[in-house]
Each structure stands twice: as C-alpha cells, then as structure tokens.
C-alpha positions as CSV (number, residue, x, y, z in Angstrom):
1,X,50.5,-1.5,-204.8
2,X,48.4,-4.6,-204.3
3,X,50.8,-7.8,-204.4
4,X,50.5,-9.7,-207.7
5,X,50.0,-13.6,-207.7
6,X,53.0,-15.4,-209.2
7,X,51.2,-17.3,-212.2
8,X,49.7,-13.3,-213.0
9,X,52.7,-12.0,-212.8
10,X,55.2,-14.3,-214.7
11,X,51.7,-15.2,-217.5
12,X,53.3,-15.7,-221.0
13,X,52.9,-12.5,-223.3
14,X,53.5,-13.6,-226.5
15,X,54.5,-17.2,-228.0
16,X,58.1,-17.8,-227.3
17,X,57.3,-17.4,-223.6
18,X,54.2,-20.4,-223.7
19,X,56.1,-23.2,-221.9
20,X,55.2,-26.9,-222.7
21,X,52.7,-26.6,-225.6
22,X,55.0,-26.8,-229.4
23,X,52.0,-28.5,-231.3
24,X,49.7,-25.8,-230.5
25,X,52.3,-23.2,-230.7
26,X,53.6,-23.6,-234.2
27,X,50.5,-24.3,-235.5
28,X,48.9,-21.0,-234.6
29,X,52.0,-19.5,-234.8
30,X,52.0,-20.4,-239.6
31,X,48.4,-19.8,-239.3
32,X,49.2,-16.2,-238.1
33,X,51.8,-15.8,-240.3
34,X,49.8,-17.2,-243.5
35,X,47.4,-15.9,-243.2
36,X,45.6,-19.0,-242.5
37,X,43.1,-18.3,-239.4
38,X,39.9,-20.6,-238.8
39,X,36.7,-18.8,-237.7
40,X,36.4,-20.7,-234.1
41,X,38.9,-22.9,-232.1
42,X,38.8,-25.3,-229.1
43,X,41.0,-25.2,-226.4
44,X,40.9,-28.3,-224.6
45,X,42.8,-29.7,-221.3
46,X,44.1,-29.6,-217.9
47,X,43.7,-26.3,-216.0
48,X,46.3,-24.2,-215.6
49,X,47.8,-25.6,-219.2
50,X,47.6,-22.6,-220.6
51,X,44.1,-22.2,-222.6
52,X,43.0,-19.1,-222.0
53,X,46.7,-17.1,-221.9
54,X,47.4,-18.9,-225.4
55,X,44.1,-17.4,-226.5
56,X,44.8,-13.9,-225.4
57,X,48.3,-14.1,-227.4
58,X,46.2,-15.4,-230.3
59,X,44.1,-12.2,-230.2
60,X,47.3,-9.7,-229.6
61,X,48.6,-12.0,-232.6
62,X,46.2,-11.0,-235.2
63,X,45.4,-7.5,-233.9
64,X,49.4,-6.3,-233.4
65,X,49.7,-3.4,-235.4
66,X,53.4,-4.7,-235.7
67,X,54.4,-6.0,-239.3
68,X,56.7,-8.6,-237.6
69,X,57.4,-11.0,-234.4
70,X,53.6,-10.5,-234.1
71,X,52.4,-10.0,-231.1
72,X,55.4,-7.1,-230.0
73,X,53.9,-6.4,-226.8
74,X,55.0,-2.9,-227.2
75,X,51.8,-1.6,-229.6
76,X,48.9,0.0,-228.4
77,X,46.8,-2.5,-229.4
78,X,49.3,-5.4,-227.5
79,X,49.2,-3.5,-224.4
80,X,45.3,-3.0,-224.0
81,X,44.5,-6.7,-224.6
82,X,47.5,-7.3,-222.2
83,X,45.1,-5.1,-219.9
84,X,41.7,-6.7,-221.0
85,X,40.9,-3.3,-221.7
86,X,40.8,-3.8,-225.3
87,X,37.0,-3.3,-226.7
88,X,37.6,-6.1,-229.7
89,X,38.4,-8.6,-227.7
90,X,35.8,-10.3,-225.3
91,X,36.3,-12.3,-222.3
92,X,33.3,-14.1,-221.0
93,X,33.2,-16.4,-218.3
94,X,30.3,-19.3,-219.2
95,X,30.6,-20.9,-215.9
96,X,28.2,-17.6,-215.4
97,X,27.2,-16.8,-218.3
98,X,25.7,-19.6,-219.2
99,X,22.1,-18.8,-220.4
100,X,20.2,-18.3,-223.9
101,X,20.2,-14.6,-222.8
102,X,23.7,-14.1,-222.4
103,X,24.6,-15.8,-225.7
104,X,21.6,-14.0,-227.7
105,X,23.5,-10.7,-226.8
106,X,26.5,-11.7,-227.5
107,X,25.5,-12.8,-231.0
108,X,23.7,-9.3,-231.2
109,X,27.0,-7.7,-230.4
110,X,28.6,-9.7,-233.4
111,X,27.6,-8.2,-236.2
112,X,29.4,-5.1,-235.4
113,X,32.3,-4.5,-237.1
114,X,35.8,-3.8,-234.7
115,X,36.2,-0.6,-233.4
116,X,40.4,-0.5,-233.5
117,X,41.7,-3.7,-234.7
118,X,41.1,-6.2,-237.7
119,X,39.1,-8.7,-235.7
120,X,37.1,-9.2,-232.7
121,X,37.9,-11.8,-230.9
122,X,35.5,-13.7,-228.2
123,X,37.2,-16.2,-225.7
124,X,34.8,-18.0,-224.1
125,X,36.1,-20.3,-220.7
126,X,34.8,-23.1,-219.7
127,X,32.2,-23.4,-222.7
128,X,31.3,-26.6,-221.4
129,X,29.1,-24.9,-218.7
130,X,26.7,-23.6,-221.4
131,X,22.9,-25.0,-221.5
132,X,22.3,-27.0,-224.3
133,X,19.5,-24.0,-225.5
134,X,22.7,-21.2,-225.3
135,X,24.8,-23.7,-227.4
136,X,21.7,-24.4,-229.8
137,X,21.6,-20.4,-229.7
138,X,25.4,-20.1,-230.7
139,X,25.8,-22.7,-233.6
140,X,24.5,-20.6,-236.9
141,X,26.8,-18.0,-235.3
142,X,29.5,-20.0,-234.9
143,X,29.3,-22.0,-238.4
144,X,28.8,-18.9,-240.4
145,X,30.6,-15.5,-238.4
146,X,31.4,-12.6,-240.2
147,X,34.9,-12.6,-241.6
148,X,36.2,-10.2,-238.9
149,X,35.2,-12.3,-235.9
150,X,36.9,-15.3,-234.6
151,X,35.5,-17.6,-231.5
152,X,37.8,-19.4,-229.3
153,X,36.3,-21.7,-226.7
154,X,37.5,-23.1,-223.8
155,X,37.2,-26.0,-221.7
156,X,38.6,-28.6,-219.2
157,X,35.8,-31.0,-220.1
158,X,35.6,-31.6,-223.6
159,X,32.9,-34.7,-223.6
160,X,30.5,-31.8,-221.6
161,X,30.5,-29.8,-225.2
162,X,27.6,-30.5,-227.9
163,X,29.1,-32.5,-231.1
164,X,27.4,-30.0,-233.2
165,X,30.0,-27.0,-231.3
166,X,33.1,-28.9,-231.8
167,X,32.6,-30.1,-235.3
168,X,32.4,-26.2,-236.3
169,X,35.7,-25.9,-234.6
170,X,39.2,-26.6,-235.0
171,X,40.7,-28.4,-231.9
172,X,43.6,-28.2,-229.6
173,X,44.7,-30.4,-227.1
174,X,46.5,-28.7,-224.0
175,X,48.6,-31.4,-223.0
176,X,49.7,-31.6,-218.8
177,X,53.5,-30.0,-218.7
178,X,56.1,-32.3,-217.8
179,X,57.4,-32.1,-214.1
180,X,61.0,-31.1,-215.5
181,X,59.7,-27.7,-217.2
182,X,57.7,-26.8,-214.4
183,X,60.6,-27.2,-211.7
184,X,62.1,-24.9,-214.5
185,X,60.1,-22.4,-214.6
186,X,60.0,-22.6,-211.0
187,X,64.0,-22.1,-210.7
188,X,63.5,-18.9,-213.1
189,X,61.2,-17.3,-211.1
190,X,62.6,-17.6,-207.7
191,X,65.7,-16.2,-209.6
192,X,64.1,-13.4,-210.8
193,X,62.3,-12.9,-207.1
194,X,65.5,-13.5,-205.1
195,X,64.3,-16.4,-203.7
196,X,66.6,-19.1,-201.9
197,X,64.7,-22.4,-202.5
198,X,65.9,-26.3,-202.6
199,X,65.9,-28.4,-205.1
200,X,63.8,-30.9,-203.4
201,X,60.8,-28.6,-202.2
202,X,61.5,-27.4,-206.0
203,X,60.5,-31.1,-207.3
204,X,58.0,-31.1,-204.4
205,X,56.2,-28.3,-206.1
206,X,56.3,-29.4,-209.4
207,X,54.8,-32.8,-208.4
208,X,52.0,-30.6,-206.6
209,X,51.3,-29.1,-210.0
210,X,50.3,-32.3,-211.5
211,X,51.2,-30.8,-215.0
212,X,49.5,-27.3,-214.1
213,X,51.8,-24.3,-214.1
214,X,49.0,-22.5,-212.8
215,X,48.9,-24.8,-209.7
216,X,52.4,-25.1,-209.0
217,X,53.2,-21.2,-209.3
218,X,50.1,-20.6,-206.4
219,X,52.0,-23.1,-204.0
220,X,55.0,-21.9,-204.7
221,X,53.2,-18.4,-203.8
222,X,51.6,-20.2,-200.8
223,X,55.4,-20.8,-199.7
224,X,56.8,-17.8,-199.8
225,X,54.0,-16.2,-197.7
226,X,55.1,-18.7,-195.0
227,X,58.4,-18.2,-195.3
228,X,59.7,-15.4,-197.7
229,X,63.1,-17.4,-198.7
230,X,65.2,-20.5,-197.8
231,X,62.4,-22.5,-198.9
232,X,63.0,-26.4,-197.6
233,X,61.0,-29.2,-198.5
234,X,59.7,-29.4,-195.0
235,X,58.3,-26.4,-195.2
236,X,56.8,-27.1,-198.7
237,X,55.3,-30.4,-196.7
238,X,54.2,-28.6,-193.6
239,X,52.0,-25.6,-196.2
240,X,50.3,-28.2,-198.6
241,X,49.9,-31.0,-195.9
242,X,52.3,-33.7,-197.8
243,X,54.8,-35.9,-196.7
244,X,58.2,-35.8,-197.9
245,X,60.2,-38.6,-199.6
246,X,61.7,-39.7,-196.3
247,X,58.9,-39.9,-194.2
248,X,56.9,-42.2,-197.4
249,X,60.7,-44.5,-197.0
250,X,60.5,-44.1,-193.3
251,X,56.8,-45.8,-193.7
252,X,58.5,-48.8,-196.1
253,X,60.6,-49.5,-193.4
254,X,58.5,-50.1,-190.8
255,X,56.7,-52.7,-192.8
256,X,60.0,-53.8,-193.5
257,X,60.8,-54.0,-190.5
258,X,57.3,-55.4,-189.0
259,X,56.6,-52.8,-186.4
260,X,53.2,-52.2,-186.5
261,X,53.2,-50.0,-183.6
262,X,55.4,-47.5,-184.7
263,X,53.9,-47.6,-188.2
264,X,50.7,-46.9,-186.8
265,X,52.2,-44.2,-184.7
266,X,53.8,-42.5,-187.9
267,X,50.4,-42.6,-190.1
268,X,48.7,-40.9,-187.4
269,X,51.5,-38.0,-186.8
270,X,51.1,-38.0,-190.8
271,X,47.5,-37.4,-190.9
272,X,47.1,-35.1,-187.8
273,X,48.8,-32.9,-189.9
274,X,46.4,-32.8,-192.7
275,X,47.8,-34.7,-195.0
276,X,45.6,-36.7,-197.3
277,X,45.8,-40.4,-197.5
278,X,44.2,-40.9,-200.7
279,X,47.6,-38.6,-201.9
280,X,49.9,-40.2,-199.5
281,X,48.8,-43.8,-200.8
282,X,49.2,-42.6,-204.7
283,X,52.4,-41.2,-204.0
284,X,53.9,-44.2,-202.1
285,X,52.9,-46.5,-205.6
286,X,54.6,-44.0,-207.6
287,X,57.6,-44.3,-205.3
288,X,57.5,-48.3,-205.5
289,X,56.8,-48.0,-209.3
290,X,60.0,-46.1,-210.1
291,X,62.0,-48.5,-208.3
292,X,61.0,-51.3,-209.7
293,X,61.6,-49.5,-213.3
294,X,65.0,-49.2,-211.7
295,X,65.5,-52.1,-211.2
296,X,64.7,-53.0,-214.6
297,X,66.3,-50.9,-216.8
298,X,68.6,-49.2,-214.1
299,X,68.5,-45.4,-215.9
300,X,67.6,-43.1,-213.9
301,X,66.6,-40.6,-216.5
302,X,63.3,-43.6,-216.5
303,X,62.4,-42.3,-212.8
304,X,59.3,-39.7,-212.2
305,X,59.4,-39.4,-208.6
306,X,62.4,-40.4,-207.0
307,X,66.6,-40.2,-207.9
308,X,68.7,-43.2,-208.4
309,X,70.1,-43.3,-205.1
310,X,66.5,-43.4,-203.1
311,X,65.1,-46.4,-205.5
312,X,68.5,-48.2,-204.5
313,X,67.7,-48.0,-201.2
314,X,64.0,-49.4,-201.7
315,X,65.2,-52.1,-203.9
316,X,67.6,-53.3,-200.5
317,X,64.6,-53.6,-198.9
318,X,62.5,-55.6,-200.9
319,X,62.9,-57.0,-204.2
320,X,61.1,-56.5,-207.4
321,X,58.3,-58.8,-206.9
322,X,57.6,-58.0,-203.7
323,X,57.4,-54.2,-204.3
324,X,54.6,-55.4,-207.1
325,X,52.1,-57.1,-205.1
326,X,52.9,-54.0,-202.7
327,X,51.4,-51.6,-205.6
328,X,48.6,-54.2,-206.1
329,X,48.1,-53.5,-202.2
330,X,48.2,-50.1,-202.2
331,X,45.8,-49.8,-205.4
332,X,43.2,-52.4,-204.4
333,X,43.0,-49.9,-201.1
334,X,42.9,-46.8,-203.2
335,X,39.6,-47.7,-204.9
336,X,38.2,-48.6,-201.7
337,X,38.3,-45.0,-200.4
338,X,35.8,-43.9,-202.0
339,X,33.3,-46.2,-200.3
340,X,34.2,-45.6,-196.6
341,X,35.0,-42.4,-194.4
342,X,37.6,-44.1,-192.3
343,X,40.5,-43.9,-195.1
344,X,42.7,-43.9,-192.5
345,X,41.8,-47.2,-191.1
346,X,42.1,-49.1,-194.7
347,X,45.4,-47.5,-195.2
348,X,46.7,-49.0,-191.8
349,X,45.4,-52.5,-193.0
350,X,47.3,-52.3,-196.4
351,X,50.4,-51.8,-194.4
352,X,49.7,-54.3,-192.0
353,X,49.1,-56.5,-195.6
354,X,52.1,-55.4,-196.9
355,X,54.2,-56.8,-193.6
356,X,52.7,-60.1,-194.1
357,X,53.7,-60.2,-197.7
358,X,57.1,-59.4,-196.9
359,X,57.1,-61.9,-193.9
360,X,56.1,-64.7,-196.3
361,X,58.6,-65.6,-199.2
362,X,56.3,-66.4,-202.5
363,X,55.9,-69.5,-203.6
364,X,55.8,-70.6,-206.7
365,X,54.8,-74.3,-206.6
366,X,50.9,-74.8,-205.2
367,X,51.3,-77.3,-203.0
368,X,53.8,-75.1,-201.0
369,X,51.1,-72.4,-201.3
370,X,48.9,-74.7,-199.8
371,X,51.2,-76.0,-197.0
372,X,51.8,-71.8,-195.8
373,X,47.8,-71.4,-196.1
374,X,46.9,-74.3,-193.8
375,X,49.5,-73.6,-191.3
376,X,48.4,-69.4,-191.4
377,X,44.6,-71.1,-190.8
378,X,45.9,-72.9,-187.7
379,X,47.2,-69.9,-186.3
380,X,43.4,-68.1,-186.5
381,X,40.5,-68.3,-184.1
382,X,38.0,-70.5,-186.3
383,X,34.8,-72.7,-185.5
384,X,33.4,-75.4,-187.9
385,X,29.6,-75.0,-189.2
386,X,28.1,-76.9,-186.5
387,X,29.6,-74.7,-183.9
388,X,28.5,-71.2,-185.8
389,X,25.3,-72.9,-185.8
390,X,25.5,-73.7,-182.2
391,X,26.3,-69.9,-181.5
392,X,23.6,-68.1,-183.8
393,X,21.3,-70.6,-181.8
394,X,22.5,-69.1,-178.6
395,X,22.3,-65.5,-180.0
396,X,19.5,-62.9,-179.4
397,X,18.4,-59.6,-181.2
398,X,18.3,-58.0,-177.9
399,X,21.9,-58.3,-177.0
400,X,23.2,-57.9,-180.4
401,X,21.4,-54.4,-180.5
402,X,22.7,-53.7,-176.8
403,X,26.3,-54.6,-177.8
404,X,26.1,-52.6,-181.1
405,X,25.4,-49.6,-179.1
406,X,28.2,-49.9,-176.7
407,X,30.5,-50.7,-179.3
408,X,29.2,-47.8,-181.6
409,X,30.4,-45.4,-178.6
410,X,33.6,-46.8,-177.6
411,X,36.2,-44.4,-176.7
412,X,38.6,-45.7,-179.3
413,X,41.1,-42.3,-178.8
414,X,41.9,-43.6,-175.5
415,X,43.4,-46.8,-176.6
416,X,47.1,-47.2,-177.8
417,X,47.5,-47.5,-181.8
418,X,47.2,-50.9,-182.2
419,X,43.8,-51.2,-180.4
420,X,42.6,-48.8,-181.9
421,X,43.2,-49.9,-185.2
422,X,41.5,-53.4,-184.2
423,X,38.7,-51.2,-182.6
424,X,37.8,-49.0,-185.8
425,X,37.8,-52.2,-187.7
426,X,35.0,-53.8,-185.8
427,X,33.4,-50.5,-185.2
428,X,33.2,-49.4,-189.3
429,X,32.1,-53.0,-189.9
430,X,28.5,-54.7,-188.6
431,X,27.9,-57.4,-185.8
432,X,26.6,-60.7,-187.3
433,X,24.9,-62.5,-184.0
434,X,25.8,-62.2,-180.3
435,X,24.3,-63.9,-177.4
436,X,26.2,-64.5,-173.6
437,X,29.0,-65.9,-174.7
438,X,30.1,-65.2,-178.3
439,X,30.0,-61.7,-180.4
440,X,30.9,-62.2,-184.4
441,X,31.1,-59.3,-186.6
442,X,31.1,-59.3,-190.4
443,X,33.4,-57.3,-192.5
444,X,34.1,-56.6,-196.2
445,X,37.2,-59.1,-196.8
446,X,39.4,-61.8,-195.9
447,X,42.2,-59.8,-195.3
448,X,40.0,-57.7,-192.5
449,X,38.6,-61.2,-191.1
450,X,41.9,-62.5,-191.0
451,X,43.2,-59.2,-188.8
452,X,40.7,-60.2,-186.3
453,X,40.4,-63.5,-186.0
454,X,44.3,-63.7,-185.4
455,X,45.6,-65.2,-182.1
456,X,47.0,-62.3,-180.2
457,X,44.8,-59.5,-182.1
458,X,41.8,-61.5,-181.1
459,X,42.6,-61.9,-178.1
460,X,43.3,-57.9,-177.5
461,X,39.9,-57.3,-178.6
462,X,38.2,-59.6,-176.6
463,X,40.0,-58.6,-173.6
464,X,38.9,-54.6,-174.2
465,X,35.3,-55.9,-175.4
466,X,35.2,-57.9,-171.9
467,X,35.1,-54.7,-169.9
468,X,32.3,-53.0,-171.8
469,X,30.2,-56.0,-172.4
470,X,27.7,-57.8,-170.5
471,X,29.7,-61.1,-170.5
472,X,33.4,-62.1,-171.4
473,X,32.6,-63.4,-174.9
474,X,34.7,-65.2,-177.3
475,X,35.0,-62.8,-180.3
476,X,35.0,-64.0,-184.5
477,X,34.6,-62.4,-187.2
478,X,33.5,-64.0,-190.9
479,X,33.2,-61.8,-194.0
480,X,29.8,-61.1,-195.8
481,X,30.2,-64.0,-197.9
482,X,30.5,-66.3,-195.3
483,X,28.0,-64.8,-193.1
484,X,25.4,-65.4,-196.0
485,X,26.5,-68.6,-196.0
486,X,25.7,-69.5,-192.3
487,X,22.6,-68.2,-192.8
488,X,21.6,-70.1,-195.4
489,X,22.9,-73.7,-193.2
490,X,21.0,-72.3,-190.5
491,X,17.4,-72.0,-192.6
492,X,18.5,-75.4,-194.0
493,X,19.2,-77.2,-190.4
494,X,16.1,-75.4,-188.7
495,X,14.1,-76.7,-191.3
496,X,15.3,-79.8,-191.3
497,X,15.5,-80.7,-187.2
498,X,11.3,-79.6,-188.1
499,X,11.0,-82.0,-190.1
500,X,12.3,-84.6,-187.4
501,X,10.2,-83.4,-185.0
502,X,7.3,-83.4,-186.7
503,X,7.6,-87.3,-188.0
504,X,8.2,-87.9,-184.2
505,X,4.8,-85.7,-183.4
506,X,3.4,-88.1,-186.0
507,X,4.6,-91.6,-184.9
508,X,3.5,-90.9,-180.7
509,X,0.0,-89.4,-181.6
510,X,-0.9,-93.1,-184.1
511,X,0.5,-95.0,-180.6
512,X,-1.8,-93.0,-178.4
513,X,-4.6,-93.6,-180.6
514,X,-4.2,-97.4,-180.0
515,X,-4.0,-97.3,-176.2
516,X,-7.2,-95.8,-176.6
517,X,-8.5,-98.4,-178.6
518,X,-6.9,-101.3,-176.8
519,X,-5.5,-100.5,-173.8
520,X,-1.9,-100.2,-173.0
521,X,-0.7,-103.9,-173.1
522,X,-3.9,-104.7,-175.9
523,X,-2.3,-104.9,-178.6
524,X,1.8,-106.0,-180.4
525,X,2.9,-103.9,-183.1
526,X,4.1,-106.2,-185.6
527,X,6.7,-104.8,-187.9
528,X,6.9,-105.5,-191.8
C-alpha cells in the first residue's frame, strides 16, 4: 500500500476534530442543526487553514443519514464523501477550471436533483482563479440555486473575487492556527506514529507552519523520511535549510563581541547550506522582539519565539534600546532584498551596523551626538569639493570603463571574508570617475560609503585594487546623492572658469587691435 502523507492521513473527519477554527465551527455547526443553511459560502484564508476539509465535513453534515452527532462517519453516505466518491458532492479545482465552459456545465449539471442525498453540494477551490466571464456566468446561479444545492467557494485571495460573488455569499474567515495547537497536533501525531521527536525541532516545525497545519504536517513528513525517529532540531534545520536558535544567538554574539571575521565566517557556513536570508533576517527580529517584550513585562507566556531563559541571555548582551535600533537594522535591510540579488552581502552590512551601534553608547543630548559624528568623520578617507573636482578633472571614460571590467571579473571567492565582503560591495555598486590615480565608486547609502571609505577597510581595498589596476590609486566612495551633487559643482565650475577665459580672450584681442593701430609703445591706456 502506497505511503499516505501525514496531513491526508490525520485530515479532520467531522467537526470536533477541526483544530483552530471555533467561530466557523459553531456557526456551521447551529446552522446544521437548525436547520438554518445559506445557499453559498466563502471560505477565506491562509492555506492549509482548513477550507476545503471544513467544507467536505459541511457536505457529510447535511447529507449524514444519521439523526444525530451529524456527520457519524460511519454511514454510507459519510464514507463516500470521505472517499470523494460521492456523486452529490462536487469537487472542482478553478485553478483549472477556470473558463466560461467549465462553469456553463457545471450550471447545466445543477438543475438536477441529488441522486442519494438531500443536497448537492459543489466546493469550488481557489474561486479566485475564475475569469471574470466564468464568474459573470456563475452569479444568476449562485443568487438564485435550487433549494437542494448549496455552493461553497474557496479562496486564499479574497480581494481576487468579483464583489458581485461575495455579496451572494455568506463569509468565513479561516484564521492562521496559533503555534501552540500546531506543536500539539504535532506531539499527537508522532504519538500515534511512534515517533521520538524533541520538543525544540517540535516548535521548529510549528514556526515552519506559519499558522498552516497543512505546511507543518508535510515538514514534519519531510523529517521523518530523513530520519524515521529521534527527530532533533538539527536535523529539522539541516531538511528545511534553517538555522536553529543557537546558531541566530551565536550570530548576536559576534556582533557583540565585534568580530567581523568570524561573523562573516558563520553567515557564509549558514547560507552554503541553503538557508534563506530573507528567513534568517525575519527570524533574528522576532528573536530580538520577544526579548525586548521580556524585558518589559518579564512573562514569558508574552514570548512567540523564544523561552524565558534564551531572552535572558540576549537581554545580558544588549539592553532594550539597543536591541530596538537592531530590529530597525535588520528591517530597513529586509525591504532592501527585494531590490538586489546579493542578499547575502546586505545582510553582512546590517551586522557590521549592528557592531557599530553596540560599539557606540547613544546619546541623548545633540551636541554629544555631534561631538561622536565629527570624530567618526575624522577617522574616514574624505576629500573637500575642490579636491573631487580636481579628481573628476583627472578622470577619463576610457579607464573608468577598463577598471569596471576588471573589477566586474574579480575573483572575489579567493579572498578571505572580510575582502570579500568589501569586494561585493564595490562590485554590486557603480564606479563614479577614475583616472591614474584615484577610483570612486557610488553606492546606495551612507552606511555602505561609510564601510569603504573607513581607514583600514579602505586601505584593504586599495591594496587588492592595486594589483589588478593599471596604477595604485587612492580609492573613495560617495553615495548617489552626493555623486549628483559633484556633478552639478563640476557643470557649475566648468562653466564658470569659461567664463574667465573668455573675458581674458576678450580683453588681449581689444589690446592687439591697438598695436595695430598705433604701434606697440603708440599709445597709454588711461584708466577711468
């Protein structure tokens, strides 16, 4: 017999088994027993919530031959809807079935009175896939059925469905299951299966889920086909490509403890494993969030994420205000994800971010802000306008494309972490000017600029630049802002030095004109 997927298996049959969803459960449950049925429903939510099993037991409901604790699971009728064998109720797919055609023969098929039960019932998933003609198609159908024939609908994307479909309904909202039912569940199961699983890779799984029983239960299938029992949170980590609890704390203290080296080290051990940054980042501000809610309230019934004990030993680490500009961080780099494809390399840079704002104590008065920004400025390679002007006017399009091209095919992997971080950062980002002795690149921030133009990092760069270049060349780097800037005192002082010259053109060609006339030593010039 063919192996049966855990969320299959252990589905819900009737209503007392629906985990997670009360409001929709007692409400459907009175309307069953009162008698008190609508003509079409929406199931809205999540996948994996629970739509389309809480619309089967809804059909077995009303079609139990049972005169009580409706559906039994035990009459004929139960069991062939259990098997989707049941010819009064119709499951259809409109993810594929989606057309005018389709729905035209299904509205055909209505008027047809059941052929064993007292209704026929069509479930329609994902309705929201529909063409606006096959909804069009559906509505008089739909407002007006035949008194034996009930619609339910549904969909993960509610907005995606026609006004006109959901008025005709009556809603439900499927809401996400809570972390704590789902580990559960989970604990039940492996019970029943005589599986040997921690309590850790049990959470693990749950968080996985993200409030999807469907989701978790396939992981936790996923798991036991790598390893059938003894199920550890590594091996949870090492199936979905996630890192555990204490390799996100192992990352905090590394920018605890500024080593940049072996934080870089650790992201890249992370990510040669698979494991997604856009996940790791989220999970790392859910970690700092509890902690500082912790530290607040200090319940640890408050906590999503983490126990009592691990957001103790954050909050020894860093205090509440710190850990806050850290989720600032760490969500400022989130949204930038989506506008790159080196992830990697802005996650680096919000550590490296995140050591700096736990090097610096915050202050609260400005002029002590100022004092810490001045004294941060002297420690950075910086020129003054007249000197970027000197340097564009030294630059070339010809060596700025030849160094782009060398640069574009540096062999960053050969470099140790630290370089390489530095060298993505100038390679993802765009070279302003560059002539025989100076190369300035333009990047997205201050933050990046800063990286760059600081003593010892520039001076890392420029030594590896120095060896693929042409020339040795003093390396800067402004941001785009800045850059525009430049360029815009550059027009202006080009301008301006032709309008000099152009007096001075002026002033020789009158004097030559009067040596003509008079000869050199004909004439004084007398002034006003």
């Amino acid at each position: 017999m063919a192996y049966k997927a855990l969320y299959r298996k252990y589905r819900p049959n009737n209503f007392s088994e629906v985990i997670g969803q009360k409001h929709v459960v007692e409400t459907l449950k009175n309307a069953v027993n009162n008698d008190k049925l609508a003509h079409a429903y929406l199931f809205c939510g999540p996948r994996g919530t629970g739509k389309t099993t809480v619309a089967k037991i809804l059909a077995k409901s009303i079609n139990c031959q049972s005169e009580e604790n409706r559906p039994c699971g035990h009459c004929e009728n139960c069991i062939e809807i259990q098997k989707s064998s049941y010819p009064d109720v119709v499951e259809m797919d409109a993810a594929s079935n989606n057309g005018v055609d389709e729905v035209r023969e299904l509205i055909e098929k209505v008027k047809y009175a059941p052929i064993h039960g007292k209704y026929k019932v069509y479930i329609i998933d994902e309705v929201h896939m529909m063409t606006t003609s096959a909804f069009n198609a559906l509505l008089k159908t739909l407002e007006e059925p035949p008194q034996y024939c009930i619609f339910i609908l549904a969909t993960t994307e509610p907005h995606k469905v026609l006004p006109t479909i959901i008025s005709r309904c009556q809603r439900f909202d499927f809401r996400k299951l809570s972390n704590e039912d789902i580990e559960e569940n989970i604990k039940n199961i492996c019970s029943k299966e005589n599986i040997s699983i921690e309590e850790d890779a049990i959470k693990m799984i749950a968080s996985l889920g993200d409030g999807g029983m469907r989701d978790a239960l396939s992981i936790l299938d996923q798991c036991i086909a790598y390893k059938e029992t003894n199920i550890t949170v590594q091996d949870v980590s090492l199936v979905y490509g996630v890192a555990t609890t204490e390799e996100k704390i192992k990352l905090l203290e590394l920018v605890k403890n500024r080593d940049s080296e072996k934080m870089i080290q650790k992201v890249r051990e992370l990510t040669g494993r698979g494991i997604d940054v856009s996940r790791l980042t989220n999970d790392i501000i859910e970690i700092l969030k509890d902690s500082v809610v912790f530290d607040y309230c200090l319940q640890q019934t408050a906590l999503s994420v983490i126990d009592g004990k691990t957001a103790k030993q954050i909050l020894k680490m860093f205090d509440s205000e710190k850990l806050l500009r850290f989720i600032d961080c760490l969500i400022d780099t989130q949204i930038k994800y989506n506008q790159t494809t080196s992830s990697i390399t802005y996650f680096e840079v919000c550590l490296l971010k995140m050591m700096e704002i736990n090097n610096s104590e915050v202050k609260k008065e400005v002029e002590q802000k100022k004092e810490t920004q001045e004294k941060k400025v002297q420690e950075l390679v910086d020129y003054s306008d007249e000197q970027y002007y000197q340097i564009l006017m030294n630059s070339d399009k010809h060596t700025k494309e030849i160094d782009n091209k060398i640069i574009s095919n540096l062999p960053i992997n050969s470099f140790n972490p630290k370089e390489k971080m530095l060298l993505e950062i100038i390679k993802n980002n765009m070279i302003m000017a560059s002539g025989e002795k100076n190369i300035i690149f333009a990047v997205n921030d201050r933050n990046t600029a800063n990286i760059i133009n600081e003593k010892a990092n520039n001076e890392i760069v420029r030594n590896i630049l120095k060896k693929y270049l042409q020339n040795d060349k003093e390396v800067n780097a402004v941001t785009f802002e800045q850059r525009d800037y430049l360029i815009t005192y550059f027009k202006s002082k080009q301008n301006q030095q032709k309008r000099e010259q152009k007096e001075e053109t002026k002033e020789e060609t009158t004097q030559q004109k009067l040596e003509k006339l008079f000869g050199k030593n004909g004439f004084d010039i007398v002034g006003d």
